[in-house]
C-alpha positions in Angstrom: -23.5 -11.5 2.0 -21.3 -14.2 0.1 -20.0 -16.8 3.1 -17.2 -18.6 1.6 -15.9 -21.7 2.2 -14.3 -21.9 6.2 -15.7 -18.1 7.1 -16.3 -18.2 10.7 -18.6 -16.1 12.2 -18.5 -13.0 14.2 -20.5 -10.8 15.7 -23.0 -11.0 13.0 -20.6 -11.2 9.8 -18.0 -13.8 8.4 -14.7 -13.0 9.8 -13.9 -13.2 5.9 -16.6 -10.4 5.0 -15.1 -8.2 7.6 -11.8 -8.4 6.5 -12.7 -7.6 2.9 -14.8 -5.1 3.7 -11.5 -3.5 5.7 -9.2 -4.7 2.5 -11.3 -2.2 0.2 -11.7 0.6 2.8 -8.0 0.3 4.2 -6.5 0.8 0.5 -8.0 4.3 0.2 -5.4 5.1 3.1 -3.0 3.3 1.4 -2.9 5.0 -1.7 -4.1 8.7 -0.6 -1.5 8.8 2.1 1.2 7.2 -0.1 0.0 10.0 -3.1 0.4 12.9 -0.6 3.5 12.2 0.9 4.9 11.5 -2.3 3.8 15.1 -3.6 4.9 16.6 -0.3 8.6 14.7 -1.5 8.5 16.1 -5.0 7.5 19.9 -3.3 10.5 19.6 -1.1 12.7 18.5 -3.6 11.7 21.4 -6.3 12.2 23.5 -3.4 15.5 22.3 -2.6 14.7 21.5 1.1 16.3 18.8 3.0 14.2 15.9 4.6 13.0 17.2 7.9 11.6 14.9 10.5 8.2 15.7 9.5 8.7 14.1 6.4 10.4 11.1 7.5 7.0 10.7 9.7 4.8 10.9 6.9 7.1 8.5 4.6 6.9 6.3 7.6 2.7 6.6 7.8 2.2 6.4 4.3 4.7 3.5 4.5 3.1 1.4 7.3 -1.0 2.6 5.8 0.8 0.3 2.5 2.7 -2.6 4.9 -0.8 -2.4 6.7 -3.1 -3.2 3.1 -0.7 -5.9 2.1 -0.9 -7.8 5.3 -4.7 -7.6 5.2 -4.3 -9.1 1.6 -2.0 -11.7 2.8 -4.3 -12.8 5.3 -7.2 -13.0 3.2 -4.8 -15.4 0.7 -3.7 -17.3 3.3 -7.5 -18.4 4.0 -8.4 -19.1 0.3 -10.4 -15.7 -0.3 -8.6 -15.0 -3.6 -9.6 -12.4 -6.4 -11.0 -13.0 -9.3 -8.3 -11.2 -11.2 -4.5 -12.4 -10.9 -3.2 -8.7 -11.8 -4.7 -7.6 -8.2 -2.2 -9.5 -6.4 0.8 -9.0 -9.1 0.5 -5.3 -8.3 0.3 -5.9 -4.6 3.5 -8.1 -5.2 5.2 -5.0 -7.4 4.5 -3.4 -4.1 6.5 -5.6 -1.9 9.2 -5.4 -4.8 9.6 -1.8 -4.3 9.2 -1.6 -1.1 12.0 -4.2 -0.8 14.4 -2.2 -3.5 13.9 0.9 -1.4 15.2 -1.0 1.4 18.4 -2.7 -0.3 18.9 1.1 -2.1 18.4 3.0 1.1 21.9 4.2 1.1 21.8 5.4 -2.1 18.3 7.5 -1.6 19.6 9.3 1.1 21.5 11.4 -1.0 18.5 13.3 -1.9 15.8 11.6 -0.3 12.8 14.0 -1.0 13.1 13.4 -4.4 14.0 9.4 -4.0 11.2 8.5 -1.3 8.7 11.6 -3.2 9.0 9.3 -6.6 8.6 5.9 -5.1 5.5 6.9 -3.2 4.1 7.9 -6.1 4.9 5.2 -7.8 3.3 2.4 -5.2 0.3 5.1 -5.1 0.1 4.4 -9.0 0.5 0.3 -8.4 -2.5 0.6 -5.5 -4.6 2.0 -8.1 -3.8 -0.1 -10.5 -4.6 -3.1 -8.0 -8.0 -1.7 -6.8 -8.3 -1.1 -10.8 -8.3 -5.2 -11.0 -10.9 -5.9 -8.7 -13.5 -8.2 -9.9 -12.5 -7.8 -13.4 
């Protein structure tokens, strides 16, 4: 185990090794919940099925397993643990972006939000991969 430089110790392990250890496990949440309730949003929408509140649940999981990963990677930021690779945090940045867009836009995706919430899942699952892709590169 790599201490780094302020890693306080817990119950065996830095607090900083812990909390990578949960960044790396926590983003396969991330991006397989935010890939399957995206699919489930394109299904509906090919099917021509409204929103149900089912969905909105799982857009709000998928949403919070994402809000969840980027705090974690805030955290670990904020006390100097910082990967090797600036396109890791860029992506997690695109992620805030279109997280923040959805927001601003959310008047607008209502009008067929399957489809609108379906693509934009997908899309952040696409930009999680493409963060874990930059990891110690």
């Amino acid at each position: 185990m790599i201490l780094r430089e302020g890693d306080a110790r817990l119950g065996g392990a830095s607090v900083g090794a812990r909390m990578r250890s949960f960044h790396a496990a926590w983003a396969w949440v991330a991006v397989i919940s935010n890939g399957l309730v995206g699919l489930w949003g394109l299904g509906l929408a090919i099917a021509k099925r409204r929103a149900d509140r089912a969905f909105r649940i799982g857009w709000a999981v998928a949403y919070a397993a994402m809000t969840i990963q980027i705090a974690a990677g805030l955290v670990m930021w904020g006390r100097g643990d910082r990967p090797e690779n600036d396109f890791h945090v860029f992506y997690g940045i695109t992620i805030v972006a279109t997280f923040s867009f959805a927001y601003v836009y959310r008047s607008q995706m209502e009008r067929r939000p399957t489809l609108a919430y379906g693509v934009m899942l997908l899309f952040v699952m696409g930009l999680g991969l493409r963060a874990w892709s930059n990891v110690g590169v």
